[in-house]
C-alpha positions as CSV (number, residue, x, y, z in Angstrom):
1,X,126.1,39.2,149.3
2,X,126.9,41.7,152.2
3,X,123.9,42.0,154.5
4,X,124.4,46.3,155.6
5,X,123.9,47.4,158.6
6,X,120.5,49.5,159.2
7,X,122.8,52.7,159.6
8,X,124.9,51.9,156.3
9,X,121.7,50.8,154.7
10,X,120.5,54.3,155.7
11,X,123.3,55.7,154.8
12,X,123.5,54.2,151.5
13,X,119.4,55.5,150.7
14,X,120.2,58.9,151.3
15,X,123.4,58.9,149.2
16,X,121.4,58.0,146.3
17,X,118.8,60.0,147.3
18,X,121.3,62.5,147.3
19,X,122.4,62.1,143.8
20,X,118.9,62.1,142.3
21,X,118.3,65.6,144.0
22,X,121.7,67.1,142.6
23,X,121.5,65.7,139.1
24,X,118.1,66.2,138.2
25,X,117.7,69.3,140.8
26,X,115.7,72.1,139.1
27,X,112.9,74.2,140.1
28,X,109.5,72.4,140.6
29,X,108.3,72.0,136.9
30,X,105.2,70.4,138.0
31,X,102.9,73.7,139.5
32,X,102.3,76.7,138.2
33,X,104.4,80.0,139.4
34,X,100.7,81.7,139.0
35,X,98.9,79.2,140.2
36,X,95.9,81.4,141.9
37,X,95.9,83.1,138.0
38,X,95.5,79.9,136.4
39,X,92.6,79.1,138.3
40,X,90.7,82.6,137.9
41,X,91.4,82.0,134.1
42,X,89.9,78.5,134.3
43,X,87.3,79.6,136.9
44,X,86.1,82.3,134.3
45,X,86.4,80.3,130.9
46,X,84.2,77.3,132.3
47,X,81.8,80.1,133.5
48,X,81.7,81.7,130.0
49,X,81.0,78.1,128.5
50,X,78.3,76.9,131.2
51,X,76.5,80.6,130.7
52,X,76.7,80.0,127.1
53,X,75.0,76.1,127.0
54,X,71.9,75.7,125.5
55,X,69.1,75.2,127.8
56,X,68.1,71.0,127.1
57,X,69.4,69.1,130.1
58,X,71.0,72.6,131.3
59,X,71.6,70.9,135.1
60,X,73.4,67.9,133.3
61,X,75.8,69.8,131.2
62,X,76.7,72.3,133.8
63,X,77.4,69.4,136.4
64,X,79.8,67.8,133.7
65,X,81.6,71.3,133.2
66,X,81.4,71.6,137.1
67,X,83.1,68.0,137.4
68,X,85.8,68.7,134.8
69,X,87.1,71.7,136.3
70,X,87.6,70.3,139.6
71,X,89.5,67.4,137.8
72,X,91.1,69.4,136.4
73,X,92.8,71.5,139.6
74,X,93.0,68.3,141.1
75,X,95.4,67.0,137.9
76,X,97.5,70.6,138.2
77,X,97.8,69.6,142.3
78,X,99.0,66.1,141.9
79,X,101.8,67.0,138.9
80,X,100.2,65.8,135.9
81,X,101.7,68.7,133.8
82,X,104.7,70.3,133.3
83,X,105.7,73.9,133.6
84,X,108.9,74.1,132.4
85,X,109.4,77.8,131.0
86,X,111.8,77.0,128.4
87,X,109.2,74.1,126.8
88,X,106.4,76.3,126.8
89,X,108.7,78.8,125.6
90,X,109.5,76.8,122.3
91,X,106.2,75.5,122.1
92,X,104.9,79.3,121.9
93,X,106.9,80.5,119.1
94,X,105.0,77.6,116.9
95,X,102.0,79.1,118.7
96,X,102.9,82.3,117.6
97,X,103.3,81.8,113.7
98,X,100.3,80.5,113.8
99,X,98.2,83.4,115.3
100,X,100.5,86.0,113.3
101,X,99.3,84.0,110.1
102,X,95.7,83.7,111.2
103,X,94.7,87.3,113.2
104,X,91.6,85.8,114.1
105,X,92.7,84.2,116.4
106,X,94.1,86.5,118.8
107,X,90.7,87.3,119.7
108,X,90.4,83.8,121.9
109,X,92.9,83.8,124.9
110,X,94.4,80.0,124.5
111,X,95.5,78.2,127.2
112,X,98.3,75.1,126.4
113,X,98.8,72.6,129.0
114,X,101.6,69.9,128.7
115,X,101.0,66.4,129.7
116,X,103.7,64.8,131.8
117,X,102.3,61.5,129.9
118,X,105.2,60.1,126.9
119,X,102.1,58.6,124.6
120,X,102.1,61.0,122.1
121,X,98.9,62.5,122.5
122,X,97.4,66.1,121.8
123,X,93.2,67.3,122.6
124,X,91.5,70.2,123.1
125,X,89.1,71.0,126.3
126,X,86.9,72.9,123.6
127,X,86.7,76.2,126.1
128,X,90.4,77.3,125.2
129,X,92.3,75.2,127.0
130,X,94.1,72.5,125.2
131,X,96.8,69.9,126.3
132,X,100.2,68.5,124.6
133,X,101.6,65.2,125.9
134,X,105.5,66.1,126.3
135,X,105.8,62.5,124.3
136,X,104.7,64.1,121.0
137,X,107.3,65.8,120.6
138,X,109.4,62.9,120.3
139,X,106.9,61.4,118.1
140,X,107.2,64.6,115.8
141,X,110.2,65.2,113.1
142,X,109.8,69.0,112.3
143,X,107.4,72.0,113.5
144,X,105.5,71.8,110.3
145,X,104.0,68.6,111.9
146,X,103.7,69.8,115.1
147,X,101.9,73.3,113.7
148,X,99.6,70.6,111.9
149,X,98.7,69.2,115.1
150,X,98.1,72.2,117.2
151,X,95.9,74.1,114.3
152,X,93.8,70.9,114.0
153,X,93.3,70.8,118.0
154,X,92.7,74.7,117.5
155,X,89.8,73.5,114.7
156,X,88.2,71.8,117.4
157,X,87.6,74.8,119.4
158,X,86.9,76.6,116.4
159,X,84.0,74.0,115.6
160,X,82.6,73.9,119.0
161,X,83.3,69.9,119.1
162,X,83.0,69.4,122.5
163,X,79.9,71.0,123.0
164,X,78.2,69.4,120.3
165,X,79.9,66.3,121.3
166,X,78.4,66.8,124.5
167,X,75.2,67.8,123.6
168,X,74.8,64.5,121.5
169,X,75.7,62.6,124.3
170,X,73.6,63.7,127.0
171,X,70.7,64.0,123.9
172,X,71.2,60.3,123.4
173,X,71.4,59.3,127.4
174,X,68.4,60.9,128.3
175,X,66.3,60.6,125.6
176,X,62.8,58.8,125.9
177,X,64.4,55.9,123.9
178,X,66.9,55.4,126.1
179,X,64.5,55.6,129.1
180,X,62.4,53.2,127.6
181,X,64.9,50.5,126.8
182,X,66.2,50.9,130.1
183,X,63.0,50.4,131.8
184,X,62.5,46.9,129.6
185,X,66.5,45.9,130.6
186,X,64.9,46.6,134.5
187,X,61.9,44.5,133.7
188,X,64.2,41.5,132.4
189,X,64.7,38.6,134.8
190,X,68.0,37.9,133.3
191,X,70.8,39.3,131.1
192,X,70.2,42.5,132.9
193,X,74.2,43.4,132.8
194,X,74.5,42.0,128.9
195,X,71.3,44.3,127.8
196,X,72.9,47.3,129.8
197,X,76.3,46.7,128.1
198,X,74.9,46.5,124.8
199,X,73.4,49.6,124.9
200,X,76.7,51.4,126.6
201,X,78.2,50.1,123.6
202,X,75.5,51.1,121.1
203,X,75.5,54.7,122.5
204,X,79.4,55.0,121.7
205,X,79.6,53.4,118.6
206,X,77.2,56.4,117.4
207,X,79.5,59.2,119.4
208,X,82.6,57.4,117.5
209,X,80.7,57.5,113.7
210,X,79.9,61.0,115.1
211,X,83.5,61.5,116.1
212,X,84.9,60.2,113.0
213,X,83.0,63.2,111.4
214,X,84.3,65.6,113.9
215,X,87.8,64.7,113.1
216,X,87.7,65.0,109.4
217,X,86.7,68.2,109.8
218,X,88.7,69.8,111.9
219,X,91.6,67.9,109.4
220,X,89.9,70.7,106.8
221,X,89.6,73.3,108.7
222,X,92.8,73.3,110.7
223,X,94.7,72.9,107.2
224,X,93.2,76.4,106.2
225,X,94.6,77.9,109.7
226,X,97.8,75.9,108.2
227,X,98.3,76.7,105.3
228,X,98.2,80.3,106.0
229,X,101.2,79.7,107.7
230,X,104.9,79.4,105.7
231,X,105.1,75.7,107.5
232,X,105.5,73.0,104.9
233,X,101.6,72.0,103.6
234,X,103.1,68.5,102.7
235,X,103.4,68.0,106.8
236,X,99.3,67.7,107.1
237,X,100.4,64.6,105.2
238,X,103.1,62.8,106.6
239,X,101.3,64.0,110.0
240,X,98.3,61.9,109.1
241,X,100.9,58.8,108.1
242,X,102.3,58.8,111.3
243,X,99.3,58.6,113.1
244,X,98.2,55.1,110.6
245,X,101.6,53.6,111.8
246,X,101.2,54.8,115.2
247,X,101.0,51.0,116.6
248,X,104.0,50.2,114.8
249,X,105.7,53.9,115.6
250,X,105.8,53.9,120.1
251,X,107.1,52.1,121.9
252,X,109.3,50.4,119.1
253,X,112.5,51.3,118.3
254,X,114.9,48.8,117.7
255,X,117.0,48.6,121.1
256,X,119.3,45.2,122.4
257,X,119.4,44.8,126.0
258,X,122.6,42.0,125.5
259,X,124.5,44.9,123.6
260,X,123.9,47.7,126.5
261,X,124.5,45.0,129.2
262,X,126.9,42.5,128.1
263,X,130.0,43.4,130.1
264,X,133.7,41.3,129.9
265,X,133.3,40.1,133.7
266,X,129.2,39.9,133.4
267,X,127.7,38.2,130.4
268,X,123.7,38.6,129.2
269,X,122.0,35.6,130.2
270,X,119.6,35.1,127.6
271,X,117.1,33.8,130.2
272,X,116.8,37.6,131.3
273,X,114.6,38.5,128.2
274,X,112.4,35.1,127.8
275,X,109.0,34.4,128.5
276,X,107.6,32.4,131.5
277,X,105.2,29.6,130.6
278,X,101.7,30.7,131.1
279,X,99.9,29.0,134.2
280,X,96.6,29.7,132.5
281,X,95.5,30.3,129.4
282,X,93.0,33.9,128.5
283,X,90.9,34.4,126.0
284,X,90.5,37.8,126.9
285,X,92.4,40.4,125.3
286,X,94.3,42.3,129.2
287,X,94.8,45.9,128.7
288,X,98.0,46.0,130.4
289,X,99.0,49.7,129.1
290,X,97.5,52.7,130.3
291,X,96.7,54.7,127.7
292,X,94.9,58.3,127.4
293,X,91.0,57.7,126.3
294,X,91.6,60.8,123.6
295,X,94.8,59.3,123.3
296,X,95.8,59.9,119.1
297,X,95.6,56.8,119.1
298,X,92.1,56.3,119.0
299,X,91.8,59.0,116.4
300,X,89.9,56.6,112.9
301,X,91.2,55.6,110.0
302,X,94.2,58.1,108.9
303,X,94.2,56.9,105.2
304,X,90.6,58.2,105.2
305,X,91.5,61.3,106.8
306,X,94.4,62.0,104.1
307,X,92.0,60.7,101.2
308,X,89.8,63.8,102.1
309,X,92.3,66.4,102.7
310,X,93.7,65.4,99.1
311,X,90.3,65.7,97.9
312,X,89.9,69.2,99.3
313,X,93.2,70.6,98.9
314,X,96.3,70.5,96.4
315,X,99.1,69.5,98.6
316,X,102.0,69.4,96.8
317,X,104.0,66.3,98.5
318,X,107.0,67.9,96.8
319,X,106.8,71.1,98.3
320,X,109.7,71.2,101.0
321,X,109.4,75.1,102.1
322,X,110.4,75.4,105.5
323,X,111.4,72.1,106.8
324,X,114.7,73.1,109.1
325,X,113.5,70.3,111.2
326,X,114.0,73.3,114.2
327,X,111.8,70.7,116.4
328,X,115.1,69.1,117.8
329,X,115.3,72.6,119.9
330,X,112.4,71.3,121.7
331,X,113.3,67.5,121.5
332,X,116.7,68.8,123.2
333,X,114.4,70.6,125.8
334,X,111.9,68.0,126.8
335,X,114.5,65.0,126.5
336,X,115.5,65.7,130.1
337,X,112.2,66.7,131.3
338,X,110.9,63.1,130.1
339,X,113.6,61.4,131.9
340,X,113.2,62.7,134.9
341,X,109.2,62.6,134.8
342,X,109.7,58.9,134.5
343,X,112.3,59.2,137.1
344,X,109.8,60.6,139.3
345,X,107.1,58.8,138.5
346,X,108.8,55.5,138.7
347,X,108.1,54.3,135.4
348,X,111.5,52.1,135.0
349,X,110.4,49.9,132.0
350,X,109.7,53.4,129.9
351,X,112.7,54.6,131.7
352,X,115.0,52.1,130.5
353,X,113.5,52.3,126.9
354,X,113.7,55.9,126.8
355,X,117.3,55.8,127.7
356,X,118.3,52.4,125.4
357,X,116.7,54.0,122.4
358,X,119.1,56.7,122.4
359,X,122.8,55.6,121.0
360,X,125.4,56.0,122.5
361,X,123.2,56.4,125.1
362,X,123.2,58.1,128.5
363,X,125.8,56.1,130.3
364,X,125.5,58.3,134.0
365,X,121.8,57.8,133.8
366,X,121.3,54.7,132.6
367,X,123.6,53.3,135.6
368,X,121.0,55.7,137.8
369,X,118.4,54.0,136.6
370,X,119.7,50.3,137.2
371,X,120.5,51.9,140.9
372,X,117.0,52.2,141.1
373,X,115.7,49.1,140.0
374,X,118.1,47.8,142.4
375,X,117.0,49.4,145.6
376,X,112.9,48.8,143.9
377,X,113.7,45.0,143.9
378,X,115.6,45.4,147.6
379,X,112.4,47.1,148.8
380,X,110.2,44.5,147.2
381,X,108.2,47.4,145.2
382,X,109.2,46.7,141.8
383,X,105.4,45.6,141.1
384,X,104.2,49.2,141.5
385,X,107.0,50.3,139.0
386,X,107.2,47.7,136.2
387,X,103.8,46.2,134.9
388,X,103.4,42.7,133.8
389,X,104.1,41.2,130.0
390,X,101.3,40.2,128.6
391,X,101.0,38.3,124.8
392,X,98.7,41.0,123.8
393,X,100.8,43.8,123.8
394,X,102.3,45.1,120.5
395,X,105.5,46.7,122.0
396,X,108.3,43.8,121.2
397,X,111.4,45.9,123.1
398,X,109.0,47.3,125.9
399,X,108.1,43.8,126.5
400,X,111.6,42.2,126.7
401,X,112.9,45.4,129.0
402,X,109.9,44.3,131.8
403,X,110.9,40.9,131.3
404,X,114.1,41.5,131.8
405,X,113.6,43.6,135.0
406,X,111.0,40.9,136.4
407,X,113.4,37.7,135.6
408,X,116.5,39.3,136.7
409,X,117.1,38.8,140.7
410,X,118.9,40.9,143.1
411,X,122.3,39.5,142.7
412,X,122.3,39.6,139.1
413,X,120.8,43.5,139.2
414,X,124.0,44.2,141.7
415,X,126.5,42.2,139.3
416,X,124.7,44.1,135.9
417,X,125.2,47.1,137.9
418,X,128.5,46.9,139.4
419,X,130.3,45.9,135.9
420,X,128.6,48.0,133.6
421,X,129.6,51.1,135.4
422,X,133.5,49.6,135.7
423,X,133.2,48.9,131.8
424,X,132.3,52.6,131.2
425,X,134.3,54.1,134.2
426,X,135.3,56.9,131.4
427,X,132.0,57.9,130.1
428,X,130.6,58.2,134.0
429,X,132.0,60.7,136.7
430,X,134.0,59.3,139.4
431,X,131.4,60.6,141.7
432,X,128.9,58.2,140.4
433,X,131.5,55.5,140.0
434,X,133.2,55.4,143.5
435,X,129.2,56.0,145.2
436,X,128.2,52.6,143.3
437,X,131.4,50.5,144.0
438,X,131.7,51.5,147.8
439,X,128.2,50.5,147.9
440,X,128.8,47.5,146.6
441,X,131.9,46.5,148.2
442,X,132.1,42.8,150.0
């Protein structure tokens, strides 16, 4: 392998720096245009919700509201949402036949965030402001699902959710029953941490029954916002599907690393994709994802949920009013805006999979994004960008893609690289092709 020079090396860096500028070049999605707006309007609805509190443990809720608006600001600083106009355009005109259906609405002045984050996730702040991961709307088939979604978020609000999830919580932490078991755990010569643990855990198994509750409904009452709308009723159902198959929906579509890879002068080495033995054995189960805490996810028992709704409501499962499927307009729109978050964010394992998934897939990009890995491995910083296999994850391809990147070395990154874009030299742009093979050259 050719050892560059520090100039060529240099060189080299700011020719692919180069590239990702020009092909993903845009306007910064990630801050507001209004950003001093944004903040009165935040500034003023987390006023109107303190002034409005009830006054048991006043002090406690206001510090929490205090607390999450700063975090809030903070996440807006450091590009954890998107503002692309022509998302939150789309996203508005769903928005829109929903308030036109249900004029009561217009009275509250919403607020939609979008989530840089691909987990398909949606939650609402319960003073107006809600969020939409950007990864639901790949999770999503039509806009009668995703009108589903946003008019059960919008039930939240409607129900006051948060504050009386709040309420309940602060109730339970500093009530005299609390106090008093936490004086006795003090008082214990041992197990102190166990005891304290214990009752953590018994204070949020009664905010999840509570929660369970809570989400059933604002299932009810965000159908009626729903079904005032001309969006297919039957979506509340295959909505609430989804979310029981969610394990088995992210994170794994079928995808073949040999077939993307496998090149006439380069063959897959099978090695690439298999596991390590395991130096130690854990019986604990390692979180190795990072996934949202109101992350849908977490959202109980979806067969329940649809049992009720049924039970309520006569949904006819038939009923295909209105299904034009007219989400791909957004899919279209956030497709890009997903690859470059991940781009940015350098997330290459969800990178790769996001591109992979796609067929044919994304030839330009996907030979950015083994550029990348390339230059992460030759910088010894892949660690921060790929996270670890463990057996406990669920997400087969996901897996095989970080064991891939971790078991491949440098040389065989450079070879991978350096055939795949001469096997596809007419689905690329010479541009990319002649940058990658000068870089490479011996």
């Amino acid at each position: 392998m050719k050892v560059l020079s520090k100039k060529s090396y240099f060189l080299a860096i700011v020719s692919l720096c180069f590239f990702h500028f020009t092909l993903f070049s845009q306007k910064n999605n990630y801050l507001p245009n209004q950003v001093d707006s944004l903040y009165n309007y935040l500034d003023n609805t987390t006023e109107y919700q303190i002034n409005h509190l009830d006054k048991s443990f006043f002090s406690k809720k206001k510090d929490i509201y205090k607390k999450r608006l700063k975090n809030l600001k903070e996440q807006i600083e450091d590009s954890t949402f998107l503002f692309n106009p022509k998302i939150t355009s789309r996203l508005n005109q769903v928005l829109n036949n929903i308030y036109k259906a249900n004029p009561k609405l217009k009275q509250y002045h919403f607020y939609f965030f979008i989530d840089t984050s691909v987990y398909p996730n949606a939650a609402s702040f319960g003073d107006g402001t809600f969020i939409v991961n950007i990864g639901l709307f790949d999770f999503l088939n039509s806009d009668d699902e995703l009108a589903f979604i946003l008019c059960h978020e919008i039930a939240h609000f409607l129900n006051d959710d948060f504050n009386s999830q709040l309420n309940r919580y602060i109730s339970k932490l500093y009530s005299k029953e609390t106090k008093t078991r936490i004086k006795e755990i003090k008082r214990q010569q041992y197990g102190q941490t166990n005891a304290g643990l214990q009752l953590l855990k018994e204070i949020n198994y009664d905010l999840y029954s509570y929660s369970k509750k809570k989400e059933v409904h604002a299932d009810l009452i965000g159908f009626e916002l729903f079904h005032n709308t001309q969006y297919n009723p039957n979506a509340s159902i295959t909505t609430l599907e989804k979310l029981g198959k969610l394990e088995e929906l992210v994170f794994n579509d079928s995808i073949s690393l040999k077939s993307a890879f496998d090149t006439t002068n380069y063959h897959f080495k099978s090695y690439w994709i298999e596991e390590e033995d395991k130096l130690f054995d854990s019986e604990e189960e390692i979180d190795d994802y990072e996934l949202d805490k109101d992350s849908l996810r977490s959202h109980p028992h979806a067969k329940e949920r649809i049992k009720e709704l049924l039970a309520k409501y006569k949904i006819d499962t038939l009923n295909n009013r209105l299904d034009k499927r007219t989400i791909v307009n957004l899919q279209s729109l956030s497709k890009p805006s997903i690859v470059r978050i991940l781009i940015d964010k350098k997330k290459y394992d969800y990178l790769l999979y996001y591109l992979l998934r796609n067929s044919p897939p994304d030839y330009e990009t996907l030979s950015l994004a083994l550029e990348l890995i390339y230059n992460s491995k030759r910088n010894h910083s892949i660690g921060k960008s790929v996270g670890r296999d463990t057996p406990f994850s669920n997400e087969k391809y996901l897996k095989q893609i970080r064991l891939f990147i971790h078991n491949t070395d440098l040389r065989d990154i450079k070879n991978i690289l350096k055939n795949y874009t001469l096997q596809y030299k007419d689905k690329i742009t010479d541009k990319t092709f002649n940058r990658i093979n000068n870089y490479f050259k011996p």
